[in-house]
N, CA, C and O of each residue as an XYZ file, in Angstrom:
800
protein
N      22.264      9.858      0.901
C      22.435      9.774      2.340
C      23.866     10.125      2.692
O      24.867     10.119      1.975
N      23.730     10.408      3.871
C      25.340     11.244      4.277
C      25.280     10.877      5.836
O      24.356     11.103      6.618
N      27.170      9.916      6.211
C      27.180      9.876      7.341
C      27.789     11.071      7.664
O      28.126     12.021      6.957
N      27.870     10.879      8.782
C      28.368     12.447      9.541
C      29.376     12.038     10.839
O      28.860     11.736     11.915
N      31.142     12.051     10.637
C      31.703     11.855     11.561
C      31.666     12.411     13.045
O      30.884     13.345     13.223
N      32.074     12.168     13.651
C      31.988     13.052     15.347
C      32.415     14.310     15.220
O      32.060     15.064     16.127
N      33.254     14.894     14.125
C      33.720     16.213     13.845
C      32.910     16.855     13.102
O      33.357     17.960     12.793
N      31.403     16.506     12.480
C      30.239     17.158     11.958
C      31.144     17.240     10.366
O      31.151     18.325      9.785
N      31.945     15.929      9.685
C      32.550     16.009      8.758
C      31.576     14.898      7.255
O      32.009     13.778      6.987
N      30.720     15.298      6.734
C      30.198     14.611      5.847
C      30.371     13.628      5.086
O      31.311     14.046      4.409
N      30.083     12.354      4.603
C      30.848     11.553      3.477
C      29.390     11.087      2.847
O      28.531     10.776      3.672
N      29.057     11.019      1.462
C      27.956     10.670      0.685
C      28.009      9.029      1.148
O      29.063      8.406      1.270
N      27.013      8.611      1.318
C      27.452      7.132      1.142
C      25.987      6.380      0.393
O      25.642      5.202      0.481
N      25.418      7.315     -0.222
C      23.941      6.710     -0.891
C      24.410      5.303     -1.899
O      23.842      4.215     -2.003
N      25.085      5.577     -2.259
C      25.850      4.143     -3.338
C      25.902      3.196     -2.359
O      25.490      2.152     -2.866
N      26.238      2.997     -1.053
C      26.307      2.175     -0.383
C      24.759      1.455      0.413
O      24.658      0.398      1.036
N      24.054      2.143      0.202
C      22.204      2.070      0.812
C      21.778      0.725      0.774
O      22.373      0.310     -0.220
N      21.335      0.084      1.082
C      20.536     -1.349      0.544
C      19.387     -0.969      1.154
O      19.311     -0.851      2.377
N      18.343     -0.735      0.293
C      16.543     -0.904      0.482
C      15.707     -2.175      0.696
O      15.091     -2.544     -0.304
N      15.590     -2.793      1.623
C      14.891     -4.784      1.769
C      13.590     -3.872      1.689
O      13.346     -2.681      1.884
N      12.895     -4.967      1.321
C      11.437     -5.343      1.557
C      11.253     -7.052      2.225
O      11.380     -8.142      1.667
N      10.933     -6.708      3.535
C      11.671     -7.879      4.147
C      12.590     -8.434      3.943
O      13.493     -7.789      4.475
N      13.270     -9.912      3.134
C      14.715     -9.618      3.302
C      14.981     -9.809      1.464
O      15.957    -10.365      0.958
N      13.773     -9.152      0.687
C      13.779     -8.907     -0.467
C      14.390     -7.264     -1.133
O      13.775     -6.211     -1.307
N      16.190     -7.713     -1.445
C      16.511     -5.696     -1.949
C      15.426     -5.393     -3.033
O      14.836     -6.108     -3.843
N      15.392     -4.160     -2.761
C      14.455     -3.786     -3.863
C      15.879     -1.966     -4.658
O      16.956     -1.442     -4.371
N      15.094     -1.871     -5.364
C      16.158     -1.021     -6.261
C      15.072     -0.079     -7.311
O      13.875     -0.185     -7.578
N      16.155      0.873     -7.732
C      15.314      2.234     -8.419
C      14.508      1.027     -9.734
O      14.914     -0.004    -10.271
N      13.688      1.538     -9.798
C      12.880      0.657    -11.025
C      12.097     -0.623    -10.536
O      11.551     -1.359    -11.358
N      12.057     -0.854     -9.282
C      11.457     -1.881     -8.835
C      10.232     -2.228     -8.732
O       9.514     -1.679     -7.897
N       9.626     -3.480     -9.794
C       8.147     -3.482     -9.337
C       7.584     -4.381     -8.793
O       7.463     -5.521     -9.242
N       7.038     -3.832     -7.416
C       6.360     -4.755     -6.670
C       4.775     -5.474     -7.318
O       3.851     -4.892     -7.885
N       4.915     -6.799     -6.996
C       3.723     -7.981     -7.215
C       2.701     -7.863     -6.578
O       1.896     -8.711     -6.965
N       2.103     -6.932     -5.392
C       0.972     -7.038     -4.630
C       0.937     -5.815     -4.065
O       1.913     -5.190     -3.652
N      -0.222     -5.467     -4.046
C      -0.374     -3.940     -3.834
C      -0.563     -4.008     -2.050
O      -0.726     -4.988     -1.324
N      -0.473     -2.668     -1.747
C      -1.026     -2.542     -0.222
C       0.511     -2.118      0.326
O       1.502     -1.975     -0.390
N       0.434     -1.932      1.995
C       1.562     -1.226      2.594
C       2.725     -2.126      2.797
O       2.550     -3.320      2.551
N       4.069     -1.661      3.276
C       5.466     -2.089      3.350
C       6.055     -1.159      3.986
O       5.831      0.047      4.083
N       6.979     -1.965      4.490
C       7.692     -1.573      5.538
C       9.488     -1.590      4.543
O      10.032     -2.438      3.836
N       9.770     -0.596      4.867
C      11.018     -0.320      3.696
C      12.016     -0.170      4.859
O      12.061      0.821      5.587
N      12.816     -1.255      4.963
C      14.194     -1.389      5.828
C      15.608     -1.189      4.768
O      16.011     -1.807      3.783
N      16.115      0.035      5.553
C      17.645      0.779      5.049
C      18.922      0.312      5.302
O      18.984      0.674      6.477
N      19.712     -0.081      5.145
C      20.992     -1.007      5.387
C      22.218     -0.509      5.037
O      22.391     -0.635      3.824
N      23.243      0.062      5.661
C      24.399      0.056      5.461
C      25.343     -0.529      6.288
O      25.403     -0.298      7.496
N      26.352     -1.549      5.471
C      27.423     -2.615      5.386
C      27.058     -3.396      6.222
O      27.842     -3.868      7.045
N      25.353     -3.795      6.166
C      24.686     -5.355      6.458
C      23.813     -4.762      7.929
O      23.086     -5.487      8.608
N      24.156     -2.910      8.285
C      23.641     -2.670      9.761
C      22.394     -1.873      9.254
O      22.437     -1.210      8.217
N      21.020     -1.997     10.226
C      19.921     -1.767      9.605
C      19.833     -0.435     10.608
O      19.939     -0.378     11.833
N      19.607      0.578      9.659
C      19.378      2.483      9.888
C      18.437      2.941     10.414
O      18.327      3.619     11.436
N      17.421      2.408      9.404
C      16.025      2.891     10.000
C      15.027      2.633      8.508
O      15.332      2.450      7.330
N      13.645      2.730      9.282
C      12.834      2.434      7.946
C      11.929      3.375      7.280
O      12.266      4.523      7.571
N      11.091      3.349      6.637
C      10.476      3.978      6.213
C       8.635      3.017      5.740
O       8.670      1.809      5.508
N       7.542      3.637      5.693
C       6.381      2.873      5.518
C       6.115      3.212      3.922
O       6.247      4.381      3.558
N       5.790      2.326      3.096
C       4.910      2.965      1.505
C       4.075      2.183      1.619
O       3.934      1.318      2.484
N       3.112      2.572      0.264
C       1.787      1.857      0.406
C       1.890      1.969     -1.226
O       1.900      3.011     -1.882
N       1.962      0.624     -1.709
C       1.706      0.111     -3.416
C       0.382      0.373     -3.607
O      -0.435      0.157     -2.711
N      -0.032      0.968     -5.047
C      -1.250      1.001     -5.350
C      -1.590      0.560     -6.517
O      -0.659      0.466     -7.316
N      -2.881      0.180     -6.969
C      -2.880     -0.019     -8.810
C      -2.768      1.192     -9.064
O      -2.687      2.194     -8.354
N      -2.771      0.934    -10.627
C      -2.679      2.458    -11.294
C      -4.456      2.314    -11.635
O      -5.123      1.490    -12.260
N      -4.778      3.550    -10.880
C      -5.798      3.878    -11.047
C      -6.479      5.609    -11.136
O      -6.506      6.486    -10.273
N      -6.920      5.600    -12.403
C      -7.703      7.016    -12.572
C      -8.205      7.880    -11.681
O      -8.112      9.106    -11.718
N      -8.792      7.149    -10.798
C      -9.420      7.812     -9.487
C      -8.880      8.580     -9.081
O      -9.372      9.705     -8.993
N      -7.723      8.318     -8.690
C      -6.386      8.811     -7.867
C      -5.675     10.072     -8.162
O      -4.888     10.126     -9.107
N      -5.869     10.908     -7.536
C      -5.399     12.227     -7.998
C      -4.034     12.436     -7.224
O      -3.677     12.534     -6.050
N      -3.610     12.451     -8.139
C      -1.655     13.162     -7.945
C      -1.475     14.309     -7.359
O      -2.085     15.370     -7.497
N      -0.245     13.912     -6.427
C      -0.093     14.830     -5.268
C       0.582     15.913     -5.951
O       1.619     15.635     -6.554
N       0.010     17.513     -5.950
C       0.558     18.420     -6.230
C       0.277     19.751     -6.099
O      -0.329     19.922     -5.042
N       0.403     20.510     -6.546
C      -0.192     22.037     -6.357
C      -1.191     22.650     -7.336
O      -1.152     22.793     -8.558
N      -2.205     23.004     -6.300
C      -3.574     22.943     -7.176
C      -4.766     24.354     -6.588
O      -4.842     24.806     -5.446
N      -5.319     24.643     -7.436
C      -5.965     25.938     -7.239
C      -7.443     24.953     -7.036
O      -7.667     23.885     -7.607
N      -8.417     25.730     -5.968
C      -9.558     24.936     -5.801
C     -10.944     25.892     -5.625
O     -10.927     26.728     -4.722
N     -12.013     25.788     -6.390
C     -13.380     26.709     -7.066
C     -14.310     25.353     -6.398
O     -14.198     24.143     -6.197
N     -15.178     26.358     -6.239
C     -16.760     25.640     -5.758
C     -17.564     27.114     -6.663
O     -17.654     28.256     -6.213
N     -17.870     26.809     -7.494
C     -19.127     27.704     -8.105
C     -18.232     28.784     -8.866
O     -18.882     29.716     -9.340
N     -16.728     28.822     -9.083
C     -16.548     29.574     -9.963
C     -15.611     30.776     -8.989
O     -14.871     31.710     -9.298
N     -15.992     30.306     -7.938
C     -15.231     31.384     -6.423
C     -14.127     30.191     -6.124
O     -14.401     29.004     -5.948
N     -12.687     30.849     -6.107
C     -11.677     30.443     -5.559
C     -11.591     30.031     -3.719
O     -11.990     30.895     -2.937
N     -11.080     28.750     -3.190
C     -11.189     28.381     -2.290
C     -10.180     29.318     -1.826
O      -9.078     28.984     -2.262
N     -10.124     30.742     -0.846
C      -9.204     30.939     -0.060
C      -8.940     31.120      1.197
O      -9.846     31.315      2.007
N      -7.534     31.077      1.576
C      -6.964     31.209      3.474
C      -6.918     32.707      3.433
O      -6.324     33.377      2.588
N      -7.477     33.062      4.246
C      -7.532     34.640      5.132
C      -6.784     34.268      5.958
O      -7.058     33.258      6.606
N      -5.728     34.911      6.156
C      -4.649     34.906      7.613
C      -5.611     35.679      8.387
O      -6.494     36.412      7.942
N      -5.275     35.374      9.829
C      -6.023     35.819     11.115
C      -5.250     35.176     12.434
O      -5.305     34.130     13.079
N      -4.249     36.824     12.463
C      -3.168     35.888     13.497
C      -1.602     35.268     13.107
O      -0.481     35.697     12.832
N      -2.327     33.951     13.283
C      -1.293     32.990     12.637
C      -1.624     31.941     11.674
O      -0.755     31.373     11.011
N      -3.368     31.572     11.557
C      -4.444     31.183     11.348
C      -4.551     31.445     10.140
O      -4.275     32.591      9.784
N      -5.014     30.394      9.090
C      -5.285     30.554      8.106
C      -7.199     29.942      7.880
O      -7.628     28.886      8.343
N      -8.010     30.940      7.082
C      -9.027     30.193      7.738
C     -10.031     30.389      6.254
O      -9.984     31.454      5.640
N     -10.947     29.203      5.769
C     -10.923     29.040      4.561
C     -12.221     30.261      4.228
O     -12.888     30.835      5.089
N     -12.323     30.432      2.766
C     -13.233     31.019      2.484
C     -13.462     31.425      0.896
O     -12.522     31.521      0.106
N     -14.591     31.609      0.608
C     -14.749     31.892     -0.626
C     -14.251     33.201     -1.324
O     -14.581     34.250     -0.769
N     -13.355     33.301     -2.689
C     -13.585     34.320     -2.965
C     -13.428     34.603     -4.294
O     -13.848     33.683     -4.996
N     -12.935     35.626     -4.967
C     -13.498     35.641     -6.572
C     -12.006     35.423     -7.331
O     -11.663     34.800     -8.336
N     -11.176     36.391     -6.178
C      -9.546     36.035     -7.127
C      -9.199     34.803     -6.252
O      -9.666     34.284     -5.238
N      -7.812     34.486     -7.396
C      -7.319     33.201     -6.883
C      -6.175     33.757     -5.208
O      -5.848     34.857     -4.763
N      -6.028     32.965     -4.963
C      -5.230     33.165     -3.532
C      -3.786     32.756     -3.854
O      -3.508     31.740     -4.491
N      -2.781     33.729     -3.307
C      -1.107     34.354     -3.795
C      -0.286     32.744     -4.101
O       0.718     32.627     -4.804
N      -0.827     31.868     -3.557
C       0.046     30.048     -4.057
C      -1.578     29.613     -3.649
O      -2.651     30.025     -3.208
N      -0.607     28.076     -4.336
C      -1.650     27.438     -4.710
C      -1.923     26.552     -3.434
O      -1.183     26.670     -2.458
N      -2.645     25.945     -3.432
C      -2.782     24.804     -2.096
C      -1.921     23.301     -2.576
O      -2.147     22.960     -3.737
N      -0.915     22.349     -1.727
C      -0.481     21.353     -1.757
C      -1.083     20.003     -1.608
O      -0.810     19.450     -0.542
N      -1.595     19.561     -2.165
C      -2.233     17.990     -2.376
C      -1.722     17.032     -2.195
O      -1.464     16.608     -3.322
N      -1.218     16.044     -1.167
C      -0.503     14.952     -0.907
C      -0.853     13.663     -0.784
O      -0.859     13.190      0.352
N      -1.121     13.045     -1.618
C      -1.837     11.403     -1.454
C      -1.146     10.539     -0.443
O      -0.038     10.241     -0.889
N      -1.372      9.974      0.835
C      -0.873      9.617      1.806
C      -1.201      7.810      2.613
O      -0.561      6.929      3.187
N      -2.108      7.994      2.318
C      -2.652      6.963      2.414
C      -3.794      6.258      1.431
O      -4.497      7.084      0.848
N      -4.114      4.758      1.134
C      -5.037      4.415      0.407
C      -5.683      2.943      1.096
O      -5.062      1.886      1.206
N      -6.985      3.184      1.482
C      -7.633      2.211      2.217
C      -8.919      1.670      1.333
O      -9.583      2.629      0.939
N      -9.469      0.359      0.902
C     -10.049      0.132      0.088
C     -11.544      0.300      0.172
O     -12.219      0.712     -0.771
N     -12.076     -0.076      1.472
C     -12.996      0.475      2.531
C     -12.911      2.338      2.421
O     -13.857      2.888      1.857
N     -12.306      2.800      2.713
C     -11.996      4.178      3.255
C     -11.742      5.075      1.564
O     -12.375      6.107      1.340
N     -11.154      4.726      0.940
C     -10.739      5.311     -0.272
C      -9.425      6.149     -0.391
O      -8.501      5.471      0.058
N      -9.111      7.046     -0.713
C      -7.307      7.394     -1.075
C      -7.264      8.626      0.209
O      -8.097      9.491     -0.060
N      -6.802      8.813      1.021
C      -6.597      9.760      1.872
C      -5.275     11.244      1.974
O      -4.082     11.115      2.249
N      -5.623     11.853      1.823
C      -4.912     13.064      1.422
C      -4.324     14.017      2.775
O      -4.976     14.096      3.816
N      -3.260     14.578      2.619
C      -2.829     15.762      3.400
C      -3.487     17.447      2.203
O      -3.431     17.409      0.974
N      -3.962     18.541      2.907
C      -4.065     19.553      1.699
C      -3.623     20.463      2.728
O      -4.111     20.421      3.858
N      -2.424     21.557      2.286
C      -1.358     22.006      2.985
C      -1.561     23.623      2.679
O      -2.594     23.700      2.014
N      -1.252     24.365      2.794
C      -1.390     26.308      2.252
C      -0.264     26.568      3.051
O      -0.477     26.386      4.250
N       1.090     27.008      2.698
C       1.981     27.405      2.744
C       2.531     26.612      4.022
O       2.424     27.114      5.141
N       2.923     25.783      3.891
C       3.544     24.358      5.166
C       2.306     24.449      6.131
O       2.703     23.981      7.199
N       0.782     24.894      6.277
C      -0.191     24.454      7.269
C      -0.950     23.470      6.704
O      -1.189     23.268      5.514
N      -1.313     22.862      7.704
C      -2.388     21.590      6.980
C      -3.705     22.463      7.054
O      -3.733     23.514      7.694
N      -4.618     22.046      6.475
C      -6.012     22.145      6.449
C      -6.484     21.468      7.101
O      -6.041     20.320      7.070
N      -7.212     21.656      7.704
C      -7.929     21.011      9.364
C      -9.599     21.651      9.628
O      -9.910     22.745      9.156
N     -10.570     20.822     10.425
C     -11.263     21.298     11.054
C     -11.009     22.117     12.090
O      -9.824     22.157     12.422
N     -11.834     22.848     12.760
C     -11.805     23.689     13.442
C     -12.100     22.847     15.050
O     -11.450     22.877     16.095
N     -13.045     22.311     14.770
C     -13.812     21.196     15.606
C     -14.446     20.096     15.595
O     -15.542     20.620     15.396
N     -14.600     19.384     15.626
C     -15.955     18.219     15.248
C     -17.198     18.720     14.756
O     -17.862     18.263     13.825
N     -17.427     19.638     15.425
C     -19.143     20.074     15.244
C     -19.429     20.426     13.699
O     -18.705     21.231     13.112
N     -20.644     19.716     12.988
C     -20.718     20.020     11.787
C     -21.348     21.724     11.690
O     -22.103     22.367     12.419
N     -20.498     22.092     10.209
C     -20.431     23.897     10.500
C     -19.536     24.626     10.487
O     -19.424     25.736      9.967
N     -18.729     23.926     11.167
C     -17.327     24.385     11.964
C     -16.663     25.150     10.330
O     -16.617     24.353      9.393
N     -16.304     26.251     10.110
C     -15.103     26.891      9.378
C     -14.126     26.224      9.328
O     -13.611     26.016     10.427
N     -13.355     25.531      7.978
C     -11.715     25.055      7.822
C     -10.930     26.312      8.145
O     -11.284     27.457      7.867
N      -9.553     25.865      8.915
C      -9.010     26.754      9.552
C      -7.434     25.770      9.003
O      -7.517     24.739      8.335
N      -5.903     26.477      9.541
C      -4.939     25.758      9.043
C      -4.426     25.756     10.338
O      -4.613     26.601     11.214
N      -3.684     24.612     10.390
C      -2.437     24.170     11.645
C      -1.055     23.817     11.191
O      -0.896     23.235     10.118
N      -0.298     24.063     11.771
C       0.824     23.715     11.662
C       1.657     22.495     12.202
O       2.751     22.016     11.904
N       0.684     22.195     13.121
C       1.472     21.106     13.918
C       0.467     19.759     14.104
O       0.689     18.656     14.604
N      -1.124     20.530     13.278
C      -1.542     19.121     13.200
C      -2.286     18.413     12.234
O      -3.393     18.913     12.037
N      -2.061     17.524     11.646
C      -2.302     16.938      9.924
C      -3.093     16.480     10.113
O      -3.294     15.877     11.167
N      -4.000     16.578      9.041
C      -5.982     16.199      8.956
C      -5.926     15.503      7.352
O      -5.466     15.904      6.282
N      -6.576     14.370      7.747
C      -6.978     13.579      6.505
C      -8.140     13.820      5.418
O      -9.263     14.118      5.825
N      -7.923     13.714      4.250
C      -9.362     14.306      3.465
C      -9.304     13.122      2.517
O      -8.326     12.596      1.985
N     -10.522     12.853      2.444
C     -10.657     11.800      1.036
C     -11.225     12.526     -0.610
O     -12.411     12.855     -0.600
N     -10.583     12.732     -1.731
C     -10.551     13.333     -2.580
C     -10.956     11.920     -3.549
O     -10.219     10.939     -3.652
N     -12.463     12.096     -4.301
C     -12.815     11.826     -4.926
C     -13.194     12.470     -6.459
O     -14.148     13.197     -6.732
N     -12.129     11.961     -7.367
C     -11.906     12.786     -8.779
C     -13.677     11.947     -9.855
O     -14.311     10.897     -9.750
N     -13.737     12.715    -10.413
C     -14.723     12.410    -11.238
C     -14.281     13.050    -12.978
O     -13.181     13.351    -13.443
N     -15.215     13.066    -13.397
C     -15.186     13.539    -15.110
C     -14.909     15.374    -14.836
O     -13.912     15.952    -15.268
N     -15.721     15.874    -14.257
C     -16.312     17.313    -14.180
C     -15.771     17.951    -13.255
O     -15.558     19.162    -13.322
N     -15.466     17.200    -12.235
C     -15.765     17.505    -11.038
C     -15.190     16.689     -9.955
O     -15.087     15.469    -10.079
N     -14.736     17.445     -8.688
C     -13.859     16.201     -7.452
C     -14.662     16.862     -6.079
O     -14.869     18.067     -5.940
N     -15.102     15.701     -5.009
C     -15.606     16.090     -4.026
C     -14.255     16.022     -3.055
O     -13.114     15.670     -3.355
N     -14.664     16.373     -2.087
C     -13.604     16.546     -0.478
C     -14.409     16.153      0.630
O     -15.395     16.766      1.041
N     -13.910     15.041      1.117
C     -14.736     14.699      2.370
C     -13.771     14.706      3.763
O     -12.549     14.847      3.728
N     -14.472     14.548      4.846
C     -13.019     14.439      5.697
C     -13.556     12.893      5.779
O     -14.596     12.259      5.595
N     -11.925     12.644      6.250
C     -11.633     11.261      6.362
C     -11.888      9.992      6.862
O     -11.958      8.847      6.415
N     -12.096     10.991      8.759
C     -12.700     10.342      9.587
C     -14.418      9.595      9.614
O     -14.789      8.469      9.946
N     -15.285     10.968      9.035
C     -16.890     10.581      9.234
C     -17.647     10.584      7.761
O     -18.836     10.348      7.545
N     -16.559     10.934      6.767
C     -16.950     11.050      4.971
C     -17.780     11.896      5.030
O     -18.831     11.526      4.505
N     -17.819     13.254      5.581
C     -18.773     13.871      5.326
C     -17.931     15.304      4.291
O     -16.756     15.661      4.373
N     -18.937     15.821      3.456
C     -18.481     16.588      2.550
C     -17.888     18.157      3.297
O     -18.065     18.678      4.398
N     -17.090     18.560      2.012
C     -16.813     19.875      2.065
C     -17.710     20.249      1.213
O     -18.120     19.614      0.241
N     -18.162     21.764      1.741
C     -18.924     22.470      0.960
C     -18.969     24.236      0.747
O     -18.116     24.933      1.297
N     -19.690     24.635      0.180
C     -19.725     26.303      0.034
C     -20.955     26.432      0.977
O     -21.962     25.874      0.541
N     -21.077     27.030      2.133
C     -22.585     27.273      2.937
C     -21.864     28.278      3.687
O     -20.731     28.756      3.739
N     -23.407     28.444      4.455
C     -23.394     29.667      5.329
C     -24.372     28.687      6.556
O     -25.337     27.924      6.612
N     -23.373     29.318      7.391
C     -23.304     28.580      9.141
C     -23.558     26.348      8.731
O     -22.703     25.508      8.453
N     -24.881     26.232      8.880
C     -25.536     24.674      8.670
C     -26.184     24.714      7.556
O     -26.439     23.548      7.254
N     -26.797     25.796      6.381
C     -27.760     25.894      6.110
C     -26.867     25.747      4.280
O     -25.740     26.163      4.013
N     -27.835     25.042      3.326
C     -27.282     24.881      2.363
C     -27.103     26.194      1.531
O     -26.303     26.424      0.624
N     -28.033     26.967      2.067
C     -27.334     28.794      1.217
C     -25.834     28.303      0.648
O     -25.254     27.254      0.926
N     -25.471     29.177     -0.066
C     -24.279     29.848     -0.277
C     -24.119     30.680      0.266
O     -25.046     31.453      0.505
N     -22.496     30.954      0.833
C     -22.166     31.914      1.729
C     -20.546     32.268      1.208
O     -20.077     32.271      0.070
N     -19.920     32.556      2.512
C     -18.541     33.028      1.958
C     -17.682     31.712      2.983
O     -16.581     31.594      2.445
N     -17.729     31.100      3.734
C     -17.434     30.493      4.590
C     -17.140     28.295      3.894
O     -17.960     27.735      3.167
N     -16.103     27.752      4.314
C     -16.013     26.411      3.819
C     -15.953     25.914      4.398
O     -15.045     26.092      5.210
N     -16.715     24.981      4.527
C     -17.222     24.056      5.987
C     -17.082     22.397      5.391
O     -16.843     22.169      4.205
N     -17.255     21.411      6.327
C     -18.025     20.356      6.244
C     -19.196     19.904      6.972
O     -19.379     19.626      8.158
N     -20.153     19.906      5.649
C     -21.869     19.579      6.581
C     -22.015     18.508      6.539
O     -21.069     17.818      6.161
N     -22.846     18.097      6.783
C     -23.448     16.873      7.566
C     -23.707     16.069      6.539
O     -23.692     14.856      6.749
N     -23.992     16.565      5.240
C     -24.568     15.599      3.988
C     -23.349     14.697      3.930
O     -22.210     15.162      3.953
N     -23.684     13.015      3.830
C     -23.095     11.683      3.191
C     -23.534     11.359      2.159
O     -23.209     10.184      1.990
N     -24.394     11.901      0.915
C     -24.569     10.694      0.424
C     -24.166     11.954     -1.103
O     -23.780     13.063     -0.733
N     -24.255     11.766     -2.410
C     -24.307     11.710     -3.351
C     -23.936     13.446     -3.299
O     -24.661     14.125     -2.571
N     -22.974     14.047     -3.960
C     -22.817     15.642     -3.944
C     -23.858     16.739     -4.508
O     -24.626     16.605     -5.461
N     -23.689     17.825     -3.695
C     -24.918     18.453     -4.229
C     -24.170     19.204     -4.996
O     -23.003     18.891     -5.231
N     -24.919     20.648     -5.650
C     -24.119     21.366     -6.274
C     -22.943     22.606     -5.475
O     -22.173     23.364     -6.065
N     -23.120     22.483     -4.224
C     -22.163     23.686     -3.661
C     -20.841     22.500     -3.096
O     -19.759     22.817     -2.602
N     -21.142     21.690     -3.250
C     -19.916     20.393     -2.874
C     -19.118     20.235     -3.654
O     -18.046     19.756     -3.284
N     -19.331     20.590     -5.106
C     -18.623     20.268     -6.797
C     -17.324     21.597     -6.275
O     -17.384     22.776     -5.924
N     -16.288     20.632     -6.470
C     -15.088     21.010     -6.412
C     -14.321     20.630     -7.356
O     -14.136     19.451     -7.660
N     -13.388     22.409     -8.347
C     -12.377     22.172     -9.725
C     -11.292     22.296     -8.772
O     -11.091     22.951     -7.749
N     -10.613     21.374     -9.518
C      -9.118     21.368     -9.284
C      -8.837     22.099    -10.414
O      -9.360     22.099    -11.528
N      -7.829     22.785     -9.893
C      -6.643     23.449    -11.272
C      -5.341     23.038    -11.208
O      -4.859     23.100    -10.077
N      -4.912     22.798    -11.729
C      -3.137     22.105    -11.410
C      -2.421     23.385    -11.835
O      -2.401     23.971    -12.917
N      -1.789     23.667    -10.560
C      -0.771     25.155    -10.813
C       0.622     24.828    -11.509
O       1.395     25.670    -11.965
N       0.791     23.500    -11.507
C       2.321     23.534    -11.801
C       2.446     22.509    -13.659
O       3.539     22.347    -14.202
């Protein structure tokens, strides 16, 4: 951290930081006793800065690590077609020029681990509510996905209604070129089976 005098003149002062967890410091190596969210209050020479939110989790397998990752439904690479400014998803055979960004963001026990998935600083987003709708990318507005890892295989649901991502054409379970979320909740079919590849 760096204050910044009235003359836009820098001084490091991270050595000086104090991190509370309420009015508990916490420090690099610190392990918290109870899982779930916190409120992380910043302190320099006893004056409070500003905070920050985390969320403790077990260590659990499920949980897929936030990173950069290549993504197949049937062996066809998940890719963004620019259109515009628009990035808009779709099937195809080569992989696409970077990889997509995976960000674990939230974890609700009810709800399950909630994700940001990003293609060159855009989020991945619906298009609309309506089931069907083409994934499309935004820039300015972040969409939640719940990423469920398995042995073989990881599904993608959105966040809000758990309904799957899939490989179809328009509503209809065909295969198509188009990546949607349909309407199916319950158990994945086979155009829903989603590989992760870890690019990095």
């Amino acid at each position: 951290m760096v204050y910044v005098d009235i003359y836009g003149k820098g001084t490091d002062i991270t050595s000086e930081i104090e991190l509370k967890v309420n009015s508990t410091k916490i420090y690099d190596g610190y392990k918290f006793t109870q899982i779930g969210k916190k409120t992380v209050d910043c302190y320099h020479n006893g004056k409070r800065l500003n905070g920050f939110k985390i969320t403790d989790m077990e260590n659990d397998d499920s949980i897929l690590d936030s990173g950069n990752y290549y993504m197949q439904i049937n062996g066809k690479y998940l890719y963004p077609v620019l259109s515009g400014s628009v990035y808009w998803l779709e099937l195809w055979d080569e992989k696409p020029a970077n990889p997509f960004y995976i960000k674990l963001v939230d974890h609700n026990k009810d709800s399950g681990p909630m994700y940001y998935i990003m293609y060159n600083d855009a989020y991945i987003m619906l298009s609309t509510s309506k089931d069907g709708a083409q994934l499309q990318s935004s820039k300015f507005t972040s969409h939640g996905w719940r990423i469920n890892k398995y042995t073989k295989f990881c599904t993608i649901r959105d966040y809000g209604n758990q309904k799957l991502i899939v490989n179809a054409s328009g509503e209809k379970y065909d295969n198509g070129t188009k990546v949607i979320v349909w309407s199916h909740t319950d158990s994945a079919p086979e155009h829903a089976k989603i590989t992760l590849i870890k690019a990095d």
